[in-house]
C-alpha positions as CSV (number, residue, x, y, z in Angstrom):
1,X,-21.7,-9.5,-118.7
2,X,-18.1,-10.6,-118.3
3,X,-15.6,-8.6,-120.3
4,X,-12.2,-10.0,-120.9
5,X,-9.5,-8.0,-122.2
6,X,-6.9,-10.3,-124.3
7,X,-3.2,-9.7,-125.3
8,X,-4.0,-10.4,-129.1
9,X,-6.7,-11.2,-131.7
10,X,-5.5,-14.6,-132.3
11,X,-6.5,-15.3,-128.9
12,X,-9.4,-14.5,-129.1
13,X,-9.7,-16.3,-132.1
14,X,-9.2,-19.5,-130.3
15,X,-11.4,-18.3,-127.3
16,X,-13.8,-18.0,-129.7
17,X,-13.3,-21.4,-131.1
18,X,-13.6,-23.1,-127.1
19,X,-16.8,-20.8,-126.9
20,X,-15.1,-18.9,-123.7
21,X,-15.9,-15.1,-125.5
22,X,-19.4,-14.6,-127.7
23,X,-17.5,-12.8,-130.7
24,X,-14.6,-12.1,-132.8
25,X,-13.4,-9.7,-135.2
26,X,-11.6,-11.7,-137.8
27,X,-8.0,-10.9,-139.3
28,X,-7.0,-11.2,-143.0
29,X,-5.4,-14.8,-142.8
30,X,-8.9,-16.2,-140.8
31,X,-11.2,-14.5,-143.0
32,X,-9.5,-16.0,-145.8
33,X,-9.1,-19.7,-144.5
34,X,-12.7,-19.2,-143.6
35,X,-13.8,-17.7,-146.9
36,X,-12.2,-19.8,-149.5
37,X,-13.7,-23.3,-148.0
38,X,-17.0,-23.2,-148.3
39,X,-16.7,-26.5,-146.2
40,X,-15.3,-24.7,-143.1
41,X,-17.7,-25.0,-139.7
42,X,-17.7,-20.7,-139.9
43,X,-17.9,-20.2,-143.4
44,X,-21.8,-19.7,-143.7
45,X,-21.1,-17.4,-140.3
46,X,-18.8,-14.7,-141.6
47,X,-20.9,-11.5,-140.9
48,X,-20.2,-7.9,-141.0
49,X,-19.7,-5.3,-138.5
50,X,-21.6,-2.0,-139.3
51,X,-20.3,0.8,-140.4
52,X,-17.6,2.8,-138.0
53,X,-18.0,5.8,-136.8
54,X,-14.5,6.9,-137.1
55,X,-13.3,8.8,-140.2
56,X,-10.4,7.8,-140.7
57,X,-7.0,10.3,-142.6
58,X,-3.7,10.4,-143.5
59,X,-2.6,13.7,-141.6
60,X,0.9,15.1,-142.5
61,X,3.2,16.2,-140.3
62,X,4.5,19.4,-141.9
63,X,7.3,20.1,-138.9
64,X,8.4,16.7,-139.0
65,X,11.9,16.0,-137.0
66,X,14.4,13.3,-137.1
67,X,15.2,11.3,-134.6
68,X,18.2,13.1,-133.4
69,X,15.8,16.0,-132.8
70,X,16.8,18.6,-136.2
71,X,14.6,19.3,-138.7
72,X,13.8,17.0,-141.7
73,X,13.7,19.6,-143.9
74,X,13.5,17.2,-146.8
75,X,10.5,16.3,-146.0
76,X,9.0,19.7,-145.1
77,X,9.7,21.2,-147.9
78,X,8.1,18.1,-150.1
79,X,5.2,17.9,-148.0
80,X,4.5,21.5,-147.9
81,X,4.2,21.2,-151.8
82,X,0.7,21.1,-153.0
83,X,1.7,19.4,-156.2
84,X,3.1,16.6,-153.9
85,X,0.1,16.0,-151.7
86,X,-2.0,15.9,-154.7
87,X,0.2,13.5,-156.7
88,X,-0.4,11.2,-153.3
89,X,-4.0,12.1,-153.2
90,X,-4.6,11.1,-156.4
91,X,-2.2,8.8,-156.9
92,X,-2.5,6.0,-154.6
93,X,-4.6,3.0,-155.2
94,X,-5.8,1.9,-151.4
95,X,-8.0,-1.3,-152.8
96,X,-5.3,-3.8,-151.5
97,X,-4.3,-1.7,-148.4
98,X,-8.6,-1.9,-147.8
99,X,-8.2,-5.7,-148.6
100,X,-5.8,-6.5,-145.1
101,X,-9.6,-4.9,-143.2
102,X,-12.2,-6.5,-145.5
103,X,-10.8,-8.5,-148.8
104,X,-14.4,-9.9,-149.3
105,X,-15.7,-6.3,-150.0
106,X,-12.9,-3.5,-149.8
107,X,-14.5,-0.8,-151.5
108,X,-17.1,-0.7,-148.4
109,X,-13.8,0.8,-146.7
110,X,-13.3,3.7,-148.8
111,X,-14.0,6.7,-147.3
112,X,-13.4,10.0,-149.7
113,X,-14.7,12.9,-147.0
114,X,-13.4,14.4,-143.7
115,X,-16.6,14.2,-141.3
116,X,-18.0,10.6,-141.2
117,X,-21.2,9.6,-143.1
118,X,-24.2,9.5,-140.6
119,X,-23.5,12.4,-138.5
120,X,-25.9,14.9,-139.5
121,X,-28.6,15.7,-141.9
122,X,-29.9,18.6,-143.8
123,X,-33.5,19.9,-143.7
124,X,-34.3,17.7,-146.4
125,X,-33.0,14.5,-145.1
126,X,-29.5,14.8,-147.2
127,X,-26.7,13.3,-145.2
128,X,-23.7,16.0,-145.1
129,X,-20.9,13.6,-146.1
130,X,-23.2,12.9,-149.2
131,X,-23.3,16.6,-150.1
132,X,-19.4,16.8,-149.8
133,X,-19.2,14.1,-152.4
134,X,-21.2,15.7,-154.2
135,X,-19.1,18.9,-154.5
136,X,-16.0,17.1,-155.2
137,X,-17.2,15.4,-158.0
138,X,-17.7,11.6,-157.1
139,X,-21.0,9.8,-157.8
140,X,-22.0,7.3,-155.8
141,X,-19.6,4.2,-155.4
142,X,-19.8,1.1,-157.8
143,X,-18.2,-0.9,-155.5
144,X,-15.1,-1.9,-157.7
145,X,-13.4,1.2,-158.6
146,X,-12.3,3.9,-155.9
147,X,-13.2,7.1,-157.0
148,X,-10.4,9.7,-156.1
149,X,-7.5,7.3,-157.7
150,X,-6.4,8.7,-160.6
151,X,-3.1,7.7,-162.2
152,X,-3.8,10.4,-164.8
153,X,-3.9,13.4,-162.8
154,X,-1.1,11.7,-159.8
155,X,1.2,11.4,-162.7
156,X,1.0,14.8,-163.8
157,X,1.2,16.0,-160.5
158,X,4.2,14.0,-159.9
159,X,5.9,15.8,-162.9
160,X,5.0,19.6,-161.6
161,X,6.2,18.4,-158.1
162,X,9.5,16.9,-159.1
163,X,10.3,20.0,-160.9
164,X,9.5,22.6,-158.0
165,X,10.6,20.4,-155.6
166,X,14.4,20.2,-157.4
167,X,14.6,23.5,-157.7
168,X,14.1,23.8,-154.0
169,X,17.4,21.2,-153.5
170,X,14.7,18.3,-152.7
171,X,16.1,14.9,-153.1
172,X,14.4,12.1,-154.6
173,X,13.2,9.5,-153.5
174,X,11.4,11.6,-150.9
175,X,11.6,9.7,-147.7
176,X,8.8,8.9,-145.6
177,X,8.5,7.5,-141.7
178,X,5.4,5.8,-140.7
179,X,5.6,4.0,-137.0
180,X,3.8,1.0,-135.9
181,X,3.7,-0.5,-132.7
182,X,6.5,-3.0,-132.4
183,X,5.6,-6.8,-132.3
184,X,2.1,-6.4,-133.9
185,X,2.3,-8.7,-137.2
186,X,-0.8,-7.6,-138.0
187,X,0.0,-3.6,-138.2
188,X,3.3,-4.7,-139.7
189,X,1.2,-6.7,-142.2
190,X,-0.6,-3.9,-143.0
191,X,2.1,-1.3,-143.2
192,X,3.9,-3.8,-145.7
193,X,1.0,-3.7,-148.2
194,X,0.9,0.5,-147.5
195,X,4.9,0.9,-148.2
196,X,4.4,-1.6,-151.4
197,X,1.1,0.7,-152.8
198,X,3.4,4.0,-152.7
199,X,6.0,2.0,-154.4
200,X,3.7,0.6,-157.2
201,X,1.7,3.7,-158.1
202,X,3.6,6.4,-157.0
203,X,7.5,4.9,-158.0
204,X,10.2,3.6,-155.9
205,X,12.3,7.1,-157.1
206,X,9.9,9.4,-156.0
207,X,8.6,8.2,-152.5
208,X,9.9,5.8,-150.3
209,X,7.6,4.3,-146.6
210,X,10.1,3.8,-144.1
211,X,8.3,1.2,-141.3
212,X,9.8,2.4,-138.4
213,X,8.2,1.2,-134.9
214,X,7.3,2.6,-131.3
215,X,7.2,0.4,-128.1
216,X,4.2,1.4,-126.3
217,X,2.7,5.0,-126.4
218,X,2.9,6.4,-130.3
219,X,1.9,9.8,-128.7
220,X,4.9,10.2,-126.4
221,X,7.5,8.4,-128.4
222,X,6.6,9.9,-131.9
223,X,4.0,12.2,-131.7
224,X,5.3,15.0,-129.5
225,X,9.0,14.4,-131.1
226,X,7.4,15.0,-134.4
227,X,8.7,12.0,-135.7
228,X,6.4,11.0,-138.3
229,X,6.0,11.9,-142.0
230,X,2.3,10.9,-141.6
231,X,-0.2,9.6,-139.2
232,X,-3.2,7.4,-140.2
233,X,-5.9,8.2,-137.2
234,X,-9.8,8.2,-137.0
235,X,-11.6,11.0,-135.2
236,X,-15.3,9.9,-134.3
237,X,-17.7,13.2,-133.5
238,X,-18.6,14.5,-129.9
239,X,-21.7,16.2,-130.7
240,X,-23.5,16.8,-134.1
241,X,-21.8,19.2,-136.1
242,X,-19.3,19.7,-138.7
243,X,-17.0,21.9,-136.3
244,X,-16.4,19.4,-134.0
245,X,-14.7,17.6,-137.6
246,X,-13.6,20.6,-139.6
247,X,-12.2,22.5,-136.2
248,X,-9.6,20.2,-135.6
249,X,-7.6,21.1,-138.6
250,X,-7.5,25.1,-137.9
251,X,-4.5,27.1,-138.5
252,X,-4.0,29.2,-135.5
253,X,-6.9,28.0,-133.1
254,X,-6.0,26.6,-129.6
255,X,-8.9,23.8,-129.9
256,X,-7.4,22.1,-133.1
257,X,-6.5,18.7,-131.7
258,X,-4.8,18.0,-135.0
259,X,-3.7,21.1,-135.7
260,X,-1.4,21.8,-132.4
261,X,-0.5,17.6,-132.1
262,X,-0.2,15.9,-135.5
263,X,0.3,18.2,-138.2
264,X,2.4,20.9,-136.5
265,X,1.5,23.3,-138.7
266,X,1.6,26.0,-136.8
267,X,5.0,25.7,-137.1
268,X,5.4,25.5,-140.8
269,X,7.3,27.6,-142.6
270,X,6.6,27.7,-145.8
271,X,4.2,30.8,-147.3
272,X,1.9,29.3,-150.0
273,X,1.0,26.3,-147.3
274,X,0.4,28.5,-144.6
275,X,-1.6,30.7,-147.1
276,X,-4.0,27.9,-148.0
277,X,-4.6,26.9,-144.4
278,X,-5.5,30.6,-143.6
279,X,-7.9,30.7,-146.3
280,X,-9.6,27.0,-145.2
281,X,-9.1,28.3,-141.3
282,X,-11.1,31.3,-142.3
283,X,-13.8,29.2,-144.3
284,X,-14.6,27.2,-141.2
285,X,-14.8,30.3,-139.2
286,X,-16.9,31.8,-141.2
287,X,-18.9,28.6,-141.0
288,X,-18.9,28.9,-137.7
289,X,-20.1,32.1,-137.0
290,X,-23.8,31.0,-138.7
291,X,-26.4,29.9,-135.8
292,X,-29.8,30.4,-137.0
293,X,-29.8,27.9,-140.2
294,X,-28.6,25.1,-139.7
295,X,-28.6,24.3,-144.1
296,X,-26.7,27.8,-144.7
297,X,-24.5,26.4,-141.3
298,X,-23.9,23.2,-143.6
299,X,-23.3,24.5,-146.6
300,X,-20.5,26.8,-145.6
301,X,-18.9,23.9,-143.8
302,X,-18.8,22.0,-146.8
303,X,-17.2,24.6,-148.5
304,X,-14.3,24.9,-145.7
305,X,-14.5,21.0,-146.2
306,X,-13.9,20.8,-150.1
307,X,-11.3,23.4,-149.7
308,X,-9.2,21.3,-147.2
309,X,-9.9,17.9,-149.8
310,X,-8.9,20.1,-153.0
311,X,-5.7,21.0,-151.5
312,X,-4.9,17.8,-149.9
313,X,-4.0,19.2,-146.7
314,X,-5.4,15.5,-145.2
315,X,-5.9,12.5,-147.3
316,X,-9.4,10.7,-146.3
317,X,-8.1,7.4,-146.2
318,X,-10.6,4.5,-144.6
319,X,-13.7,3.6,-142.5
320,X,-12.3,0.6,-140.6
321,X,-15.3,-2.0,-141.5
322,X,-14.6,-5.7,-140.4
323,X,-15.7,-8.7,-140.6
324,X,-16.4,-11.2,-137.5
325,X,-17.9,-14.1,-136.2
326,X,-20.9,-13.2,-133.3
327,X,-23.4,-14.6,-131.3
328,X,-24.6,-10.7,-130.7
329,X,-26.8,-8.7,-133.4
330,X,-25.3,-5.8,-133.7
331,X,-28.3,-4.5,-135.2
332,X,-30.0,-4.8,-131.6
333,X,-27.1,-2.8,-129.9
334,X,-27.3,1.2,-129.7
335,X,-25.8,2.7,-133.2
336,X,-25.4,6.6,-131.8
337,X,-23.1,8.9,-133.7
338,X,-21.7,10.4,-130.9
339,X,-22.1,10.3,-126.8
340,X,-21.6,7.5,-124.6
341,X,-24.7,5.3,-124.9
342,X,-23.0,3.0,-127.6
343,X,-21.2,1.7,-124.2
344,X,-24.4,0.3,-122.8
345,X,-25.6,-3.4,-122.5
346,X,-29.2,-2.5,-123.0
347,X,-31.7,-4.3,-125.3
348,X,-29.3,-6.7,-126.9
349,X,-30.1,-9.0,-128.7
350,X,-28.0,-12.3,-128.5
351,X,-27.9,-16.2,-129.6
352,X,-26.7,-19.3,-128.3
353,X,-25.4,-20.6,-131.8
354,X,-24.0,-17.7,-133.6
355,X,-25.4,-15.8,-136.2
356,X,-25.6,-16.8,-139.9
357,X,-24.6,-14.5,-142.9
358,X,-28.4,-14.9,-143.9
359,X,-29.6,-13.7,-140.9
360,X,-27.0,-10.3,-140.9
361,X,-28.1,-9.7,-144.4
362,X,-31.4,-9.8,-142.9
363,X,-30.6,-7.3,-140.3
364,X,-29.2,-5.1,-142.3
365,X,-32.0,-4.9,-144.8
366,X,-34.5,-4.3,-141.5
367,X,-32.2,-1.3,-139.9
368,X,-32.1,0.2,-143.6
369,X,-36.0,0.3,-143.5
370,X,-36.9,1.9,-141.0
């Protein structure tokens, strides 16, 4: 195996092309010129990844800073509002933000849960993220409609917010920083269509996406300043259970990755958001404290779960699922949830020509069956 590690996807878009590398994930303005000619020499090759195992959110930063290092108290105050967060959880319309990953079929990116689908089962075979659906209310995907956008319910949120949030001195538009990594077109691409959803569903007078940029480490340079309004990150599991998910958002425990590095909210002020992360904190302790049935285990975590949806404190935003061009079948490689043996070259199964969309499809339907 020779791995090759590439300054950007474009190259290895062209690598792929002089048959130097054996696969390529494909960006938006590829899959497209690929797509849309059916006489193209890739077209009847486009296949697609499998599912991620990342979940991926929209985490607030609720002791967010500017960058001369003083509070942005416009923003904490806004952000610690629950009408707010709903108006944005209900409110925003991610199909052409999902469209920049996977514009053939973008609904396959929505993800509406905090643990990832496929990480653990109940007695019964249930898959937990399925049961967390369940409890908020969303039937199964129809693959055209996403199910938590609502204009209805974002617009009446919006109201209730911009009236609490006035009488607090909060002024609107409600600015928002969001940092890319300088000189990526393609995460600058992406932002663009993120700053112009707010805009369109939300209104240009009540939120505004600032793109702001970092040069090479978005931990050190905004992370640790607190310099974002919001982060979009994926966490991908460790072991198999919904703590190593729901733990990470805990008011007041030293192990919440989240908690102590992203949303800072241990060092919010405001009383009626800490009081709702104290009640979800103690619902995933609670959770926690249940060893000898796994089910009962479960269910309390998808209560603790539901809670931390129903009040918005994260936004479940996408599961990263690409397309790409391959002369490897995925299907052959390890597919583990967690641990390291997704990292080993064992038992796959490769082509000299690549693979067709057909044969994926065919894949697919083989995995599903067993």
């Amino acid at each position: 195996v020779t791995y090759k590690m590439v300054e950007s996807n474009d190259i290895v878009y062209q690598m792929y092309e002089n048959g130097e590398v054996d696969s390529v994930n494909l960006s938006e303005s590829n899959m497209m010129t690929i797509y849309n000619d059916p006489n193209h020499k890739f077209h009847n090759q486009l296949v697609p990844k499998r599912h991620e195992i990342y979940s991926r959110q929209i985490r607030f930063n609720y002791d967010k800073h500017n960058e001369d290092g003083t509070p942005d108290e416009n923003w904490n105050k806004a952000v610690a509002n629950e009408a707010f967060r709903l108006s944005l959880y209900y409110g925003l319309d991610l199909r052409n933000y999902w469209s920049r990953t996977n514009f053939i079929e973008p609904l396959h990116c929505e993800n509406v849960g905090y643990t990832m689908k496929g990480l653990l089962y109940y007695s019964d075979g249930t898959d937990y993220a399925a049961k967390v659906e369940e409890k908020m209310g969303f039937a199964p995907s129809d693959g055209e409609n996403p199910r938590r956008f609502d204009a209805a319910k974002a617009e009446a949120y919006k109201k209730q917010a911009m009236e609490e949030l006035a009488a607090k001195g909060v002024s609107f538009p409600v600015e928002m920083d969001y940092y890319i990594i300088a000189g990526n077109q393609d995460a600058l691409d992406k932002a663009t269509v993120l700053k112009q959803t707010f805009a369109e569903c939300l209104g240009a007078e009540y939120v505004n996406l600032n793109i702001k940029t970092f040069v090479s480490s978005q931990t050190k340079e905004v992370v640790q300043p607190g310099l974002g309004s919001f982060y979009i990150s994926g966490w991908g599991a460790d072991y198999g259970d919904p703590a190593n998910f729901i733990d990470q958002e805990r008011y007041g425990y030293d192990g919440a990755y989240y908690s102590n590095n992203y949303s800072r909210i241990n060092n919010a002020t405001d009383e009626d958001l800490i009081a709702t992360y104290k009640e979800f904190s103690a619902l995933a302790e609670a959770a926690g404290a249940i060893y000898d049935e796994p089910d009962k285990r479960y269910d309390a975590y998808v209560d603790a779960e539901v809670y931390l949806l129903q009040h918005a404190l994260t936004i479940p935003m996408e599961y990263e699922i690409q397309w790409q061009l391959t002369k490897i079948n995925d299907y052959s490689k390890m597919n583990a949830m967690y641990g390291i043996q997704n990292y080993t070259y064992k038992n796959w199964k490769t082509s000299v020509d690549a693979y067709t969309t057909e044969q994926y499809k065919e894949f697919q339907a083989a995995s599903e069956a067993k």
